[in-house]
C-alpha positions in Angstrom: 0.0 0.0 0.0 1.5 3.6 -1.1 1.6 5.6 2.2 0.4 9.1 1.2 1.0 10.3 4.5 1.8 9.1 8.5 1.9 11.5 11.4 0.6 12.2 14.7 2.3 8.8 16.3 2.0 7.3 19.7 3.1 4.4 21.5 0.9 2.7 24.5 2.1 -0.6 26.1 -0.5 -2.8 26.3 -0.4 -5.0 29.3 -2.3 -8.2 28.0 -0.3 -9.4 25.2 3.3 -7.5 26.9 3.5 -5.6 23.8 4.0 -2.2 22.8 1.8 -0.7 19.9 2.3 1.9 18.0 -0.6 4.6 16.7 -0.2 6.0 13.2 -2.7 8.4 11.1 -2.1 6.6 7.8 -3.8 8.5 4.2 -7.4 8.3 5.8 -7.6 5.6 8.6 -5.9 4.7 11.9 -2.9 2.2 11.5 -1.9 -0.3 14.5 1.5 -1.7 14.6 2.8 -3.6 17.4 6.6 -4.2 18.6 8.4 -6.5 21.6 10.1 -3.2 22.4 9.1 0.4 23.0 11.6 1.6 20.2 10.4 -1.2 17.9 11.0 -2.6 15.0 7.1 -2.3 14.8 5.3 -4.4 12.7 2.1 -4.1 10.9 -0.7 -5.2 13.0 -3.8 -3.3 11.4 -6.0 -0.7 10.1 -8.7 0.9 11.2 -11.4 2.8 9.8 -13.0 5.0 11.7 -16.3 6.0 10.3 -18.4 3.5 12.2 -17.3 5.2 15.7 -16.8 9.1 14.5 -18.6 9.7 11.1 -15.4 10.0 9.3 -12.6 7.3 8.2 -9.6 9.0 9.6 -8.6 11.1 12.5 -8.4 15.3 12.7 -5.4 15.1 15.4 -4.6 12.2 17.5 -1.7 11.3 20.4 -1.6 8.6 22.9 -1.5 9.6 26.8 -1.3 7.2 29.4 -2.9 7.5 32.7 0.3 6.4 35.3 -1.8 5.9 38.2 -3.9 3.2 36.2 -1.7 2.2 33.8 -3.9 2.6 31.0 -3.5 4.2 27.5 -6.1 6.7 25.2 -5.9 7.9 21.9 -7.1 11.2 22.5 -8.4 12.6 18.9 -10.7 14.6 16.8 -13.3 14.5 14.1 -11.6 14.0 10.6 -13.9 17.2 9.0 -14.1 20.3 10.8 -12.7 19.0 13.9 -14.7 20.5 16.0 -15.3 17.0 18.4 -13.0 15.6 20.6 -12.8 11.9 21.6 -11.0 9.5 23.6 -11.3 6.1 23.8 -9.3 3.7 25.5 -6.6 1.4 24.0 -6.6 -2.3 24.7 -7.4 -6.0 23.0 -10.4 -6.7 21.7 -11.8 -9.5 19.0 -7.9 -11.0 19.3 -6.5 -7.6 17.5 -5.1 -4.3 19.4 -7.5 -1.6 19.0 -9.8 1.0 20.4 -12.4 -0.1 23.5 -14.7 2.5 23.3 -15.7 5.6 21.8 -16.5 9.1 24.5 -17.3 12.3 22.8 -15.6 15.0 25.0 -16.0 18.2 23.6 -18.2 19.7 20.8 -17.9 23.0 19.5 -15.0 25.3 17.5 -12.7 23.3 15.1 -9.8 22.8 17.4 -6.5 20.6 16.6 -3.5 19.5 18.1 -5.1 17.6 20.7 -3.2 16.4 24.2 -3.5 16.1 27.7 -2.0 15.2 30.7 -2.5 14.6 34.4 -1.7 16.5 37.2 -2.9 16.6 41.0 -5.7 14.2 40.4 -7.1 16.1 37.5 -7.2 15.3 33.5 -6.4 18.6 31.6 -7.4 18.2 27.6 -5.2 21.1 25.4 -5.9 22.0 21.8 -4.8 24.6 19.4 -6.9 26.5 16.7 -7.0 25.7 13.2 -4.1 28.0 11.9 -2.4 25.5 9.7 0.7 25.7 10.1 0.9 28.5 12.4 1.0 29.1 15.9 -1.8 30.0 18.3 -3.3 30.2 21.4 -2.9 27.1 23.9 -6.8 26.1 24.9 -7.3 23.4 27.8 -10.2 22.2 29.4 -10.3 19.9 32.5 -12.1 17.2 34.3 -11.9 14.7 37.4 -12.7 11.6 35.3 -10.8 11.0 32.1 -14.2 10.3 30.0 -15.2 14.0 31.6 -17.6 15.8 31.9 -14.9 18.4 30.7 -15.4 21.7 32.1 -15.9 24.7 30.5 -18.9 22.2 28.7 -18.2 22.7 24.9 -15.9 26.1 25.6 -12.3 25.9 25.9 -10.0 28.7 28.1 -7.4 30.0 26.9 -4.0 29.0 28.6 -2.3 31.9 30.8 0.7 33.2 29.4 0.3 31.7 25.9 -1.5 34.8 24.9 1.9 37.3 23.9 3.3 35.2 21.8 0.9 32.2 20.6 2.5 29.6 23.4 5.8 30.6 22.2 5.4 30.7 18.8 3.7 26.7 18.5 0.9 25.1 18.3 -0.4 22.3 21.3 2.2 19.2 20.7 2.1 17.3 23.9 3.2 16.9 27.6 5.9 15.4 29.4 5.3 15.0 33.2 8.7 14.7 35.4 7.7 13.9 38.6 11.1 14.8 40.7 12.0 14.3 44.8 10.8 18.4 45.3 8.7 18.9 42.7 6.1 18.0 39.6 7.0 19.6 36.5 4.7 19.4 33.7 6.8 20.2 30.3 4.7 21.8 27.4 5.9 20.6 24.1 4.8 22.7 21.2 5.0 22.4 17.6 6.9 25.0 15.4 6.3 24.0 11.7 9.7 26.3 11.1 10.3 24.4 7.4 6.4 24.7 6.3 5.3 28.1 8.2 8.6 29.9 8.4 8.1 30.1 12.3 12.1 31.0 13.2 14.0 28.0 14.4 13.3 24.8 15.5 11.0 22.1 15.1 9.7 21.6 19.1 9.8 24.5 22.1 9.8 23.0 25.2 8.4 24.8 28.7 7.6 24.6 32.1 3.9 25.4 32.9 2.9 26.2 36.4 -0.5 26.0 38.6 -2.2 28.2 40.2 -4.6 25.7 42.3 -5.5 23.9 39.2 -5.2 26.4 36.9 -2.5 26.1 34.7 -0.2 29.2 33.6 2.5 28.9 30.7 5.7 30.3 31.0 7.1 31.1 27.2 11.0 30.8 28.1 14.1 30.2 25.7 16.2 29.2 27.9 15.8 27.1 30.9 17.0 24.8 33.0 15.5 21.5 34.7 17.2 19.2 37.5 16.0 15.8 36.2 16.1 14.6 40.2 14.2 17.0 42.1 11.9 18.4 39.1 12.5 21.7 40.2 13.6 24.1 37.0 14.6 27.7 37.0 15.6 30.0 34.0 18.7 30.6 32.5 21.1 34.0 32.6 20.6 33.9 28.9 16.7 33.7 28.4 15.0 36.3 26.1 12.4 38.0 27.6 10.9 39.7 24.9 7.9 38.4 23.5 7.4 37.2 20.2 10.4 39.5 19.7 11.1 37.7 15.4 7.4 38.6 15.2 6.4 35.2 13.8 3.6 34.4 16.0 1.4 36.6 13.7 0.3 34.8 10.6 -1.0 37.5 8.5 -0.4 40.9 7.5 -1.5 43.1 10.3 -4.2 44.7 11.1 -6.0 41.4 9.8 -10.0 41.7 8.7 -9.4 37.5 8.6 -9.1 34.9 10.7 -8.1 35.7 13.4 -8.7 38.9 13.1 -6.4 41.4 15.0 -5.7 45.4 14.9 -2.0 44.8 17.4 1.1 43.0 16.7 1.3 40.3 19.4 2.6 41.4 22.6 3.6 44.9 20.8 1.4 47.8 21.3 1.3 50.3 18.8 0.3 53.9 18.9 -0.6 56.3 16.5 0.4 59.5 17.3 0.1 60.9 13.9 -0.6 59.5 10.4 -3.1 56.8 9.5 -5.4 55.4 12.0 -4.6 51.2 12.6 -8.1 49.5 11.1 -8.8 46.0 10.0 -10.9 47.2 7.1 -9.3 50.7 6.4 -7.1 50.5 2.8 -5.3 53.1 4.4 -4.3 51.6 7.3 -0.4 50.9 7.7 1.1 47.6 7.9 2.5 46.9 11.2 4.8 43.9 10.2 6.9 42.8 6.4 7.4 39.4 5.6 11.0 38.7 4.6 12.3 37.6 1.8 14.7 34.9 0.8 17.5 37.1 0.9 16.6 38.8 4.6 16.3 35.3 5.9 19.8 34.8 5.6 20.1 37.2 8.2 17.2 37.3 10.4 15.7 34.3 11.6 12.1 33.8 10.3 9.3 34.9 7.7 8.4 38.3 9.6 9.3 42.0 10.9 8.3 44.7 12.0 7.1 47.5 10.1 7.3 51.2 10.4 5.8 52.8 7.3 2.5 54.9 6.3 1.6 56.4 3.1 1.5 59.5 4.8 3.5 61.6 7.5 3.8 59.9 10.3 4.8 59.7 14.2 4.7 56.5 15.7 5.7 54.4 19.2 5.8 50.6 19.1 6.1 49.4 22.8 6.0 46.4 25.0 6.3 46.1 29.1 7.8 43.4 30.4 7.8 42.5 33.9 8.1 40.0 36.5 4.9 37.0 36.5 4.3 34.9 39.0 6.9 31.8 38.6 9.4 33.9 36.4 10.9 37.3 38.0 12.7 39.8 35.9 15.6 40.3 38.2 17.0 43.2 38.8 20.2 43.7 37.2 21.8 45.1 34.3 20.7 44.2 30.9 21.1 44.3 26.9 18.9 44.8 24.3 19.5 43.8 21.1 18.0 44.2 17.7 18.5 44.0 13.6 17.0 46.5 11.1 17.2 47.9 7.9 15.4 50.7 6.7 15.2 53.6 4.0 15.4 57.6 3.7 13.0 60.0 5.4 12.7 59.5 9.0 13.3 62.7 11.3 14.2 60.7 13.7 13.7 57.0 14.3 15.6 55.4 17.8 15.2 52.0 20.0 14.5 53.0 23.6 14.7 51.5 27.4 12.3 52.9 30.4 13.0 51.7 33.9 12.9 52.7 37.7 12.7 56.2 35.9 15.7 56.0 33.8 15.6 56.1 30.1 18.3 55.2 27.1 17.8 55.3 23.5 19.5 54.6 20.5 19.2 55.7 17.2 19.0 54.0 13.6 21.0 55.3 12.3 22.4 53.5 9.4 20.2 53.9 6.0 20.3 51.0 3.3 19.7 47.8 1.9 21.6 45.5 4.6 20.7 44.0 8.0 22.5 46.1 10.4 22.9 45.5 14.6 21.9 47.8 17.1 22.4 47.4 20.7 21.5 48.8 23.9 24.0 48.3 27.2 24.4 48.0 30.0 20.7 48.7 31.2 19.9 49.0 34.7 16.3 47.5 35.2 14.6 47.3 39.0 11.7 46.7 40.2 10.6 44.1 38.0 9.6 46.5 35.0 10.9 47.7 31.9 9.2 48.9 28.6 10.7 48.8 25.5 10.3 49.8 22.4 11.1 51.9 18.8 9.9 55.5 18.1 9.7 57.2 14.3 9.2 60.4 13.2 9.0 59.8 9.0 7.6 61.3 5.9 5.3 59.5 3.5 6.3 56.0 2.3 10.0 55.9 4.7 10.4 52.1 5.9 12.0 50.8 8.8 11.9 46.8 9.3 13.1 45.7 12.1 13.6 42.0 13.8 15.0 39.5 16.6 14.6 41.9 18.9 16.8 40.5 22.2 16.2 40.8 26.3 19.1 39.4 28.1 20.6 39.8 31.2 24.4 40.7 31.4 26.3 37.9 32.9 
């Protein structure tokens, strides 16, 4: 048989036969295969089609998560069409072939993919992202006391805290590692970035820590971060980045976007008009907050977007974000750099990167005007308090461009 595609695999050991199986989405049904070890060689055990227990032959999204306290493993999945129903069922023998138990409907309402969960403190949490494609977007969860539900909100997903800056660090829902340690529990989000098909920067998977609030979960969008694989406790690195969505690739569309989804603001950048064209998502006139880069930029920044400062008219503009301590992960006080690449044209008045903190300011101006990537740097930044805003302000005439990119938040060692 010509395998038109395989994806979302998972393996499940299956205690009856001392097995392990292995879960594929293969072209449009479920495919079984079964191995002596977890690592395989797996060989072809079945196929299934799945219209008689979903409507539809194949599977929207699919993993495998097994419940450690029982011992037993779900494929947790979605509707092949639309995706908008969520199911698990339980993985096990039945008729003398390795297969799926049951069939529980979990969740009915917007088209959702991506589907995981995991367990933590007693209680099943279900995650899902939109349906961007290949893009990123916001982490949704719902959660439960029984693993067949009832799944609470009923039908209405919330949105995860702290994926909402930067789209879950630029991924889309992947699945969860659970690294239960002699201090702590750490539960390890694992996110997609389709970097090859989407352009999302680098990497394939972003890894990081979530926290809980009670039972609420609460992302933390870290790139760099360390975890003691005894205790489970992690913390994060001198070097992280604290700017969000700082290459600008967590928006998928021009911006302001009339389309799905529809938004006036850069991700985790506010942007205000002080004069020139208003920001609409149905105004022509509107500017166009980010650039997507070509072939040639990408050899120097990392990803398919910028940031754009440009109108068709004479402008004045500030693009700003605050970043400050959360919760589980403080913004130290200490001294600090920012970093950032640009390139832009003639006809700016006066265009700089700037710093506010504890009532100190620095700037730095762009200086340089032409066709290459060029660095600009700020040192030796003195941020208290757990607050800083940064950010680039223009002062241009009609049609002058600035892009800039990989903008940079890093602690001096």
């Amino acid at each position: 048989m010509q395998t038109r595609w395989a994806g979302r695999l998972g393996v499940a050991y299956i205690k009856e036969i001392d097995k392990y199986a292995l879960l594929i989405q293969h072209n449009d049904q479920l495919l079984v295969t079964l191995s002596e070890r977890p690592n395989g060689p797996f060989n072809w055990h079945q196929r299934i089609d799945m219209t008689g227990m979903i409507g539809t032959s194949n599977t929207g999204d699919q993993t495998v998560f097994t419940d450690e306290d029982t011992g037993k493993s779900y494929l947790v999945y979605s509707y092949g069409r639309g995706r908008n129903r969520i199911y698990i069922s339980e993985i096990g023998v039945k008729d003398g072939k390795v297969g799926l138990l049951d069939c529980n409907m979990v969740f009915k309402g917007e088209g959702r993919e991506g589907n995981c969960m995991f367990k933590h403190n007693g209680k099943y949490y279900l995650f899902t992202s939109n349906l961007y494609g290949w893009d990123s977007s916001f982490a949704y969860y719902l959660v439960s006391d029984h693993i067949y539900g009832p799944y609470t909100p009923t039908n209405e997903m919330l949105i995860l805290e702290g994926s909402e800056a930067d789209y879950a660090h630029v991924t889309q829902t992947g699945f969860f590692v659970t690294l239960k340690g002699t201090k702590k529990q750490t539960v390890i989000y694992c996110g997609d970035r389709w970097a090859n098909f989407a352009g999302n920067g680098l990497g394939y998977n972003q890894w990081c820590p979530l926290s809980f609030d009670g039972s609420k979960p609460i992302f933390n969008s870290l790139s760099s971060w360390s975890l003691h694989p005894a205790t489970g406790e992690w913390l994060v690195n001198s070097d992280n980045n604290y700017v969000k969505n700082g290459s600008f690739e967590a928006d998928r569309r021009h911006i302001p976007s009339p389309v799905k989804p529809v938004e006036e603001q850069l991700l985790g950048w506010q942007t205000t008009i002080i004069t020139g064209n208003l920001l609409s998502v149905t105004d022509s006139l509107s500017p166009v907050l980010n650039y997507f880069n070509t072939t040639e930029d990408r050899k120097q920044v990392i990803g398919e977007k910028s940031l754009q400062i440009s109108d068709k008219i004479d402008f004045k503009r500030k693009v700003s974000q605050i970043i400050q301590s959360s919760q589980n992960v403080k913004l130290a006080d200490g001294k600090y750099t920012l970093s950032a690449k640009f390139k832009r044209g003639s006809g700016f008045e006066d265009i700089y990167m700037y710093v506010l903190s504890n009532g100190e300011s620095y700037k730095q101006k762009l200086n340089k005007s032409d066709q290459h990537w060029s660095n600009i740097t700020l040192n030796n930044i003195s941020i208290k308090n757990g607050r800083v805003e940064i950010g680039f302000i223009a002062s241009g005439k009609a049609n002058a461009y600035c892009y800039i990119d990989d903008i940079t938040l890093i602690r001096f060692k």
